[in-house]
C-alpha positions, -999 to 999 in steps of 0.1 A, spaced: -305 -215 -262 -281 -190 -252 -246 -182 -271 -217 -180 -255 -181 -168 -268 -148 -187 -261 -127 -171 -238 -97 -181 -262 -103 -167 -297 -140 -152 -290 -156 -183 -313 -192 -198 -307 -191 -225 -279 -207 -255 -290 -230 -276 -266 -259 -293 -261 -288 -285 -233 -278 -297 -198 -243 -298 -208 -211 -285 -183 -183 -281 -209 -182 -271 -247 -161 -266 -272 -148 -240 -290 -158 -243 -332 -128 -222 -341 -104 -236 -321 -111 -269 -305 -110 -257 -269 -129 -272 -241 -147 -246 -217 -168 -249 -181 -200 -235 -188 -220 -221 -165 -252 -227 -141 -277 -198 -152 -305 -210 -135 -322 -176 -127 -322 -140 -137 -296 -130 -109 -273 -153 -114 -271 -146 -152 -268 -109 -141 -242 -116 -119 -222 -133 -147 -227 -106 -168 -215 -78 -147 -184 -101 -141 -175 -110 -175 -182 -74 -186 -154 -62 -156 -130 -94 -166 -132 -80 -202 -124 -45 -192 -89 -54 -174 -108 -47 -138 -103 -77 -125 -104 -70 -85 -142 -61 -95 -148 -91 -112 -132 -115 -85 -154 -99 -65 -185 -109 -84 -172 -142 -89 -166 -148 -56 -206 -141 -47 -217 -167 -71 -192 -193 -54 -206 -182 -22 -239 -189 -35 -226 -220 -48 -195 -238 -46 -201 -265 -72 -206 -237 -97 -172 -249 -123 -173 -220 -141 -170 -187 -116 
């Protein structure tokens, strides 16, 4: 199962398998998860969030951008 850090406080996001949404275990918030369902896509999510953290966020728009392109149910990007 993979970990993944609220965007809020940087806390571990609770959820089960299959689920779209978690919560936060430090501070309660709810959070989109999202849809990793092959190697690119987790890569592209990766090099976005890594940009987003880094204050470049034209570059990570740009990223996020592909994966709605991809696909446009995707909550998360």
């Amino acid at each position: 199962m993979s970990i993944f850090k609220c965007k809020m406080c940087g806390g571990t996001l609770e959820f089960a398998a299959g689920d779209m949404v978690a919560v936060c275990d430090s501070c309660g918030s709810r959070q989109t998860l999202p849809r990793l369902d092959d190697e690119r896509r987790v890569n592209l999510y990766d090099r976005a969030n890594h940009f987003r953290r880094n204050d470049e966020f034209d570059r990570a728009m740009g990223i996020y951008e592909q994966i709605i392109n991809e696909d446009g149910t995707d909550a998360e990007a």
